[in-house]
N, C-alpha and C positions, 0 to 999 in steps of 0.2 A: 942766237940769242936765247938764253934762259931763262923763265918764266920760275921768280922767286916764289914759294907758301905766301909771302905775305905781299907779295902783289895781288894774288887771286885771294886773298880774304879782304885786301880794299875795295876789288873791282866790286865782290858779292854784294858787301858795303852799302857801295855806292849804286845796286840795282835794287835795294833792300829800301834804301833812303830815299829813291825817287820813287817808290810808290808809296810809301806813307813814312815822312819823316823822324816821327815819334821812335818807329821800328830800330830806324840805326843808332837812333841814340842808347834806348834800350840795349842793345847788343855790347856796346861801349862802354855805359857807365852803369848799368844796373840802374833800378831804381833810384834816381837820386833827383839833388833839384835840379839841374842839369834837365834831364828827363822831362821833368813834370813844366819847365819853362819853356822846354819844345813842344810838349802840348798844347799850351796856353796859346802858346806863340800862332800854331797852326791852324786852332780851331780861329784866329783873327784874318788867317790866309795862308792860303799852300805856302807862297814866297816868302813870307817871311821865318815860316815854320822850315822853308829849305834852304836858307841865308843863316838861319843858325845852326843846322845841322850840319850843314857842310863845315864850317868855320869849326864846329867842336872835333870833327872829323878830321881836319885840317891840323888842328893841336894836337889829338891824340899821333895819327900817323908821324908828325914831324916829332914827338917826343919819342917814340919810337925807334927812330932815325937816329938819335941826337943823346941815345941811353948810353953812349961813353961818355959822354961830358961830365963830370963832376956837379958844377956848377947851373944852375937855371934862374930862372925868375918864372914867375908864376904869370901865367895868357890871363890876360885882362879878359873878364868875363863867361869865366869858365870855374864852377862850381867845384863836380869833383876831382876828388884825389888822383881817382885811376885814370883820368882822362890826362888832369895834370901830367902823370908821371908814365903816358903813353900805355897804360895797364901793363906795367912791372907792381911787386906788389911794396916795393922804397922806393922813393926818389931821394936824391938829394937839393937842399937848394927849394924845397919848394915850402917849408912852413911860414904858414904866414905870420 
């Protein structure tokens, strides 16, 4: 079994994310409201601040996965662009 690049940049991720959730999001979407709503989020409590990080985490990986498809709809509750479009720098299918 082979061990893809972009498995070991989830897994990093996801060891980035569990100790301060802010961290992965940053990594993902740059500054953005994205970002600044996992902060908000966090400073109300770890879980909540890691129930949204994950879930952004979640869209970006799967739009990643899913960069042949033509076609998308845009993840309910999810800000930006890059995350939208799995950080490709187009997507299709995604303006709102």
């Amino acid at each position: 079994m082979m061990i893809r690049d972009e498995d070991i940049r989830m897994i990093l991720l996801i060891i980035v994310t569990l100790f301060f959730p802010p961290a992965g999001i940053l990594l993902i979407s740059g500054c953005s409201l994205d970002f600044l709503i996992n902060v908000f989020m966090t400073m109300l409590g770890y879980i909540p601040g890691y129930i949204h990080a994950f879930y952004l985490e979640h869209v970006y990986f799967e739009r990643r996965r899913e960069s042949r498809l033509l076609q998308r709809h845009r993840a309910p509750g999810v800000y930006s662009d890059r995350i939208q479009c799995g950080g490709r720098s187009r997507c299709c299918g995604t303006t709102p």
